[in-house]
C-alpha positions in Angstrom: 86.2 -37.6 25.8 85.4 -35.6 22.7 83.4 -37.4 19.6 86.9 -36.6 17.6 88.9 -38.5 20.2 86.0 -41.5 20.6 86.2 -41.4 16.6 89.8 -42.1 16.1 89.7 -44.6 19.1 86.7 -46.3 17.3 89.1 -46.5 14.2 92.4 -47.9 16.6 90.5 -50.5 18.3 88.8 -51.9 14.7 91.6 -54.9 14.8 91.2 -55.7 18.0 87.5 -56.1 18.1 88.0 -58.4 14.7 89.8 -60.9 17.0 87.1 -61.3 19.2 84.7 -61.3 17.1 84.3 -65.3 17.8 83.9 -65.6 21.2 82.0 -62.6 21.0 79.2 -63.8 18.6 78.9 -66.5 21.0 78.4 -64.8 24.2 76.4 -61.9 22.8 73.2 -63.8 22.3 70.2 -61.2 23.4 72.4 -58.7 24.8 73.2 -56.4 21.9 71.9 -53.1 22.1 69.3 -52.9 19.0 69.4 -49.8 16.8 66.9 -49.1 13.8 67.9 -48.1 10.8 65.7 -46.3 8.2 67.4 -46.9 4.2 65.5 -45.5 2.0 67.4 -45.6 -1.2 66.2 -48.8 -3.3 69.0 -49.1 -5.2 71.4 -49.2 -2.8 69.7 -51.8 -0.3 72.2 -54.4 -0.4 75.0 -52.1 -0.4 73.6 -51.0 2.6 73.2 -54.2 4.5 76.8 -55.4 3.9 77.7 -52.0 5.5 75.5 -52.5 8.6 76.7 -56.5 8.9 80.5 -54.7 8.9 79.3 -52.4 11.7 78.3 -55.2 13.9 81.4 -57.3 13.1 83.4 -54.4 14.1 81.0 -53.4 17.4 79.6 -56.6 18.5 77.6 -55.2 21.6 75.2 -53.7 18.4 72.6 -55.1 16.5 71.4 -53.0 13.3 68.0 -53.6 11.7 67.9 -52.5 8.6 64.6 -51.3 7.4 64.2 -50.8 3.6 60.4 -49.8 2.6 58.8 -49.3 -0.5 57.5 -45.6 -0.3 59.9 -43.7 2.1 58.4 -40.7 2.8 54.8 -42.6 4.0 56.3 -45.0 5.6 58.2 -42.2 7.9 54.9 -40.0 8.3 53.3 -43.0 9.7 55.8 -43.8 12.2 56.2 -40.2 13.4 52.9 -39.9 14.3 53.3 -42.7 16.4 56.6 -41.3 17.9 58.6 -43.9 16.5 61.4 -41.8 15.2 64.4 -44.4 13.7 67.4 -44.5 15.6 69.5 -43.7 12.1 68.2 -42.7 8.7 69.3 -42.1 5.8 67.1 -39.8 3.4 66.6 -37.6 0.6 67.5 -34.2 0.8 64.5 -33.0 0.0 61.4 -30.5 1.6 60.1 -33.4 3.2 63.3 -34.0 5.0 63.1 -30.0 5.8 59.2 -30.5 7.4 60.9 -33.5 9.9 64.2 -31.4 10.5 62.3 -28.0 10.7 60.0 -30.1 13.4 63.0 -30.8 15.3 62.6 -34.3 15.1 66.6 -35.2 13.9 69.5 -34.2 15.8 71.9 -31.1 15.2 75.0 -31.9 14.1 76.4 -28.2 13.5 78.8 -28.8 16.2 79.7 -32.5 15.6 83.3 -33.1 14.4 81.6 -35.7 11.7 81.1 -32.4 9.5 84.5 -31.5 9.4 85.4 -33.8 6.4 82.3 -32.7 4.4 81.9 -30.3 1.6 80.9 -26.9 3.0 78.9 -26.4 0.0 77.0 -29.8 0.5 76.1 -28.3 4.5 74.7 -25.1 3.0 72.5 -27.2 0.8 71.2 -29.4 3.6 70.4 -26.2 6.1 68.5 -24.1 3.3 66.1 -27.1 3.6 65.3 -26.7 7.0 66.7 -26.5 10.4 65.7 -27.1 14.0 66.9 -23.7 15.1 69.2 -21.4 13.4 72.4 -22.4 12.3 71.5 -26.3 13.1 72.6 -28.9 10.6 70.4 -31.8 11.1 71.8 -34.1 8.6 75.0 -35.1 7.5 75.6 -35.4 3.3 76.7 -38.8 2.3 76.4 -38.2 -1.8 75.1 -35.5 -4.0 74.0 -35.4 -7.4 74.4 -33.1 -10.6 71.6 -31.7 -11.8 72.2 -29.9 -15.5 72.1 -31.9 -18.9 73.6 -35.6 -19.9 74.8 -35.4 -23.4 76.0 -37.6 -26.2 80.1 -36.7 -26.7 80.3 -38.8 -29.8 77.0 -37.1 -31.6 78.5 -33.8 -30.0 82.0 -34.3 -31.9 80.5 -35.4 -35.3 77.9 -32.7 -35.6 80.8 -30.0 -34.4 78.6 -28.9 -31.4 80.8 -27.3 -28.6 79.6 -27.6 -25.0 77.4 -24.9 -24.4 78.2 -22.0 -21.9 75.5 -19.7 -22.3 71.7 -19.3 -22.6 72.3 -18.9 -26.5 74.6 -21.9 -27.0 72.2 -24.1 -25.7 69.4 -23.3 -27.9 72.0 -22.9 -30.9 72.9 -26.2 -29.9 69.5 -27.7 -30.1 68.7 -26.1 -33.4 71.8 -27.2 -35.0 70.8 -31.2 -33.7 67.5 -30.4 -34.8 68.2 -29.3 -38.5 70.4 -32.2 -38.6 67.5 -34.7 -38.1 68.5 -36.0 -34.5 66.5 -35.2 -31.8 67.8 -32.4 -29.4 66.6 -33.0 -26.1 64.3 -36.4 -25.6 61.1 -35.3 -23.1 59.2 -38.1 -20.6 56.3 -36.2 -20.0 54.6 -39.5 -19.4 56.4 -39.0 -15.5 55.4 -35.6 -14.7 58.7 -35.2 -12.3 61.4 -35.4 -15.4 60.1 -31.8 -16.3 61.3 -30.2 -12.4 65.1 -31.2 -13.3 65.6 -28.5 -15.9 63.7 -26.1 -13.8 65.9 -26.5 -10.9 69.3 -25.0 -12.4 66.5 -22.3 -14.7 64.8 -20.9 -11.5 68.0 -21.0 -9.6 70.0 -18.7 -12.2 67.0 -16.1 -13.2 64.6 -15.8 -10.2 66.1 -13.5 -7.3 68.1 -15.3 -4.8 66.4 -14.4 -1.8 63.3 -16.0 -3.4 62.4 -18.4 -1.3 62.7 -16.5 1.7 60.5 -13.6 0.4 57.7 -16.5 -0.9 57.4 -18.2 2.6 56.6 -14.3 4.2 54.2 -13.9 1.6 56.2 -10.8 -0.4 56.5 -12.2 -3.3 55.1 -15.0 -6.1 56.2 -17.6 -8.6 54.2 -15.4 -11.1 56.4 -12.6 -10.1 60.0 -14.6 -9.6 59.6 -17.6 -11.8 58.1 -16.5 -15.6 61.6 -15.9 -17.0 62.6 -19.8 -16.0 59.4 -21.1 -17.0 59.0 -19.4 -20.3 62.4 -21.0 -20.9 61.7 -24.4 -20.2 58.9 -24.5 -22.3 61.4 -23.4 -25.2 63.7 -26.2 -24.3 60.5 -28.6 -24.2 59.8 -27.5 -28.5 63.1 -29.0 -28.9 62.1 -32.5 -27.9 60.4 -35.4 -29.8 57.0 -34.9 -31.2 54.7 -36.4 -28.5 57.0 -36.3 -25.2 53.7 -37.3 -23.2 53.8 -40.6 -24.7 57.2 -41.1 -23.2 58.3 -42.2 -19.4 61.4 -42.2 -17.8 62.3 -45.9 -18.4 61.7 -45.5 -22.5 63.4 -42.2 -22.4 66.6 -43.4 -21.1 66.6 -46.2 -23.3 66.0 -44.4 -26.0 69.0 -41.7 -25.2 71.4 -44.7 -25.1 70.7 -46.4 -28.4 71.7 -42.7 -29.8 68.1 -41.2 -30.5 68.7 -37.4 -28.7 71.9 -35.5 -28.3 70.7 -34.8 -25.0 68.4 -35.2 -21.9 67.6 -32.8 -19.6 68.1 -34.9 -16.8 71.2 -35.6 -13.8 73.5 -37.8 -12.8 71.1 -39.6 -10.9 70.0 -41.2 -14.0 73.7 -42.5 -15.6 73.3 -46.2 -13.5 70.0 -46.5 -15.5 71.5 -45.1 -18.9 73.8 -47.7 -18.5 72.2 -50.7 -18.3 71.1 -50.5 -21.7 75.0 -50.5 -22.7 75.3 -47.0 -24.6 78.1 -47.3 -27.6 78.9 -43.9 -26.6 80.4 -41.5 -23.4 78.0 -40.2 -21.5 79.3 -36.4 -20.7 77.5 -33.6 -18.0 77.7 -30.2 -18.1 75.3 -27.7 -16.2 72.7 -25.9 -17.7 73.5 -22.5 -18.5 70.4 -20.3 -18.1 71.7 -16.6 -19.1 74.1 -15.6 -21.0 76.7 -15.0 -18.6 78.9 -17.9 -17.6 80.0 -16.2 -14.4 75.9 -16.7 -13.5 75.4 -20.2 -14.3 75.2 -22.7 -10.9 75.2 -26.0 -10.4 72.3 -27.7 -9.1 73.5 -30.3 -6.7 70.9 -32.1 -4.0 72.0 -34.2 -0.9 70.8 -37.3 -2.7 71.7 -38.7 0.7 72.0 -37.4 4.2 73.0 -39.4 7.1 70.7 -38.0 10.3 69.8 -40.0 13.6 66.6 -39.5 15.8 66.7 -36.1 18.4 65.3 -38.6 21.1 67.1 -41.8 19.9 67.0 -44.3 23.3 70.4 -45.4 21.9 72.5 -41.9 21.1 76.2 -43.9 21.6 75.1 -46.4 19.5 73.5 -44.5 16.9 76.9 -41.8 16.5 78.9 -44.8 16.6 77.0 -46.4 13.2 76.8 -42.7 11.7 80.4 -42.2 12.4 81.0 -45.9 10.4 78.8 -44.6 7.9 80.8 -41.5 7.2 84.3 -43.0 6.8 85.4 -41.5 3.4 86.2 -44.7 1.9 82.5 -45.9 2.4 81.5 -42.5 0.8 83.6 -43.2 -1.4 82.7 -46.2 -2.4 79.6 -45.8 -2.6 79.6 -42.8 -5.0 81.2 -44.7 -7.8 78.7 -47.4 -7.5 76.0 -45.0 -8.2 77.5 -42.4 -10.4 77.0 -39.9 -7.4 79.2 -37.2 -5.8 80.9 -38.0 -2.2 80.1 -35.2 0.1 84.0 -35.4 1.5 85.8 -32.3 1.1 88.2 -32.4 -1.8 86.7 -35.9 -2.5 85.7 -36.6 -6.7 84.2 -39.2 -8.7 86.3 -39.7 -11.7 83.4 -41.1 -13.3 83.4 -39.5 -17.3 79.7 -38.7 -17.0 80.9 -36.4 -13.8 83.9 -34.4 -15.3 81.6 -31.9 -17.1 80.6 -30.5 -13.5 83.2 -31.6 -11.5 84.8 -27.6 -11.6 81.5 -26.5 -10.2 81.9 -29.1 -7.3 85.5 -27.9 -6.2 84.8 -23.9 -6.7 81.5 -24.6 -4.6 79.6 -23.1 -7.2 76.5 -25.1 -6.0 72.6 -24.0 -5.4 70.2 -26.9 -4.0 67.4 -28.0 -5.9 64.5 -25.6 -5.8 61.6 -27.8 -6.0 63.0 -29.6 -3.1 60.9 -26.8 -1.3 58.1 -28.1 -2.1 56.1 -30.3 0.1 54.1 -33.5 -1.3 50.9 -31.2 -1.0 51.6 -28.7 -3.6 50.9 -30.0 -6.9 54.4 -28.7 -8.8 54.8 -31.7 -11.3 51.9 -31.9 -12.4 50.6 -28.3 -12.6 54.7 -28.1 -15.0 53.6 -31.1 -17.2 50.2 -29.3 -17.7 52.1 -26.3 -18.7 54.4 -28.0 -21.1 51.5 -30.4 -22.9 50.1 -26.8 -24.4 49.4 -25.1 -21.2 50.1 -21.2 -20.6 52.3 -20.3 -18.3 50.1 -17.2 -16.6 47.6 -20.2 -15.7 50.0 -22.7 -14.3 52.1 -19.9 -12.5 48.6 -18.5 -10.7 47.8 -22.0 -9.9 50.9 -23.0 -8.4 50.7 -19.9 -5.9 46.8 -20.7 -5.2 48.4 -23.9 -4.3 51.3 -22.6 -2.2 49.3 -20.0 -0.4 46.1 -23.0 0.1 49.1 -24.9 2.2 51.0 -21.4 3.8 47.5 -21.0 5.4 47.6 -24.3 7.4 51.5 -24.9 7.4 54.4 -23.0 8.0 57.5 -25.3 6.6 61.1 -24.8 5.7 63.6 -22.3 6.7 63.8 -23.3 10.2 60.1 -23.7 10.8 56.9 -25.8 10.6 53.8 -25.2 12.3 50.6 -26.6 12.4 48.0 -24.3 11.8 
């Protein structure tokens, strides 16, 4: 029987298995089949375990433990090295998530019938990470986010400020807010990783698109392919508040929803926190324009969470059958307007207000992954970017980030489809 065909008779037998679920819960005792899974999304921990209690009212031979830890990507290093790979996980699209997948340590889902519901755009995203061999897709997107600029509508529409399409309109923009006493952009320096959002959708519009590739084989360097994007974020940063170092990411978004910047250079990832301190205004998106040609500007979207299961899982049935629960649209669904996030299902939307400013990039697929997802937690990027934008130059920090790059190239080969211990 194909996974299609065990998928829909999953779905026709739900009812059925609800009726027994009383007799069943006493007879299982001890002999459910135990399967682990790895959440790493703190936010979302409850909404997690509800899911995983609904799995085993609807599969009562299956126990799920649910395993929520405090620093994800430590917690996971640990266990591989002990060869405890999770039986499910959900993660971060990330580079670390390209090390395990590059390792071969998560299973390929290229040929799984799970992906056929998903954004193809969302796939692409998850293989330029890594891949166990070429053409493998070792995780399956859940949710995305939108990585471009949050703005003010209301401070937008009294000053006469248009959304801006280009290079130019942006900065026009910000000297217009400027000049009118409000704050442009608000900068939380005080967390050195606010600075790598804006330099996502910058280095993905002005540095070469094979990039990446060229920099793993040594041909080229971020002095080389990344001074244009640079040089422009630390333009965008003399638009901020006077000492942005003094400022985290908890007082910035508070301070962008009592009205004190027209912007923040920041994603949708961070509307659920805007919120809570009740904004009197909408909360709009729109992606961050880094030439002067429209037809150029991307969106930057990351897998903010992939579904993947363990290569070598002792429970493979078990484990499909969760991931398959897992990726029902409605649950995607669901869970995307809970957390202001993108569902990875084809022709799926968030109607959420703070999404319709990139929502056009979404359905034309005009989406490029985060490029500091790239990185591994060895190379220094945040804070070599918040040196550079506290009065640094950028010749220094872009020489020290490839001294860094090259330090870990010579003991590590990682992403596109490969890590190797040197």
């Amino acid at each position: 029987m194909t996974r299609r065909r065990a998928r829909r008779r999953t779905t026709a037998t739900l009812a059925a298995a609800a009726l027994l679920l009383p007799l069943a819960a006493c007879a299982r005792g001890d002999d459910r089949t135990e399967i682990t899974f790895f959440q790493f999304k703190p936010e979302a921990v409850q909404y997690f375990e509800d899911l995983a209690a609904q799995f085993e009212e609807q599969n009562p031979d299956v126990r799920v433990v649910v395993q929520n830890v405090p620093d994800p990507e430590t917690a996971l290093r640990t266990r591989l090295v002990k060869d405890d790979v999770p039986d499910v996980l959900t993660l971060n699209g990330n580079g670390t998530f390209g090390e395990f997948a590059s390792a071969g340590i998560f299973t390929d889902f290229a040929d799984d019938p799970v992906l056929d519901d998903i954004n193809p755009g969302f796939v692409e995203v998850v293989q330029a990470l890594g891949q166990s061999e070429p053409g493998a897709v070792n995780g399956i997107p859940f949710a995305a986010n939108a990585s471009g600029v949050l703005y003010n509508e209301e401070l937008f529409a009294q000053h006469g400020v248009e959304v801006p399409t280009t290079w130019d309109e942006l900065i026009a923009a910000a000297q217009t807010f400027q000049d009118a006493g409000v704050t442009p952009f608000y900068g939380m320096l005080a967390d050195a990783w606010t600075a790598q959002s804006p330099l996502a959708p910058l280095t993905a519009q002005t540095a070469p698109d094979d990039f990446f590739e060229e920099r793993f084989a040594g041909e080229t360097t971020f002095a080389e392919g990344w001074r244009e994007a640079l040089e422009k974020e630390g333009e965008l940063y003399e638009y901020t508040q006077p000492d942005p170092a003094a400022v985290g990411y908890q007082e910035g978004t508070r301070a962008f929803a009592a009205g004190e910047s027209a912007m923040l250079l920041l994603g949708s990832y961070a509307v659920p926190q805007i919120r809570t301190f009740e904004p009197q205004f909408t909360v709009g998106s729109f992606a961050l324009p880094a030439t002067d040609d429209p037809e150029r500007t991307t969106l930057v979207s990351g897998v903010d969470v992939l579904v993947t299961t363990g290569a070598d899982s002792a429970h493979p049935e078990e484990a499909q059958r969760f991931v398959e629960f897992l990726m029902q649209p409605e649950v995607v669904q669901e869970y995307a307007e809970a957390q202001v996030a993108i569902p990875a299902i084809e022709g799926a939307a968030n109607t959420d207000p703070a999404l319709a400013g990139v929502q056009p990039y979404i359905d034309d697929q005009r989406l490029v992954g985060f490029t500091d997802h790239q990185f591994i937690p060895a190379i220094p990027l945040a804070p070599l970017l918040q040196e550079y934008l506290l009065g640094g130059d950028a010749q220094t920090m872009l020489t020290q980030l490839d001294e860094s790059w090259d330090k870990v190239a010579a003991r590590r080969t990682w992403g596109l489809g490969k890590v190797e211990e040197g």
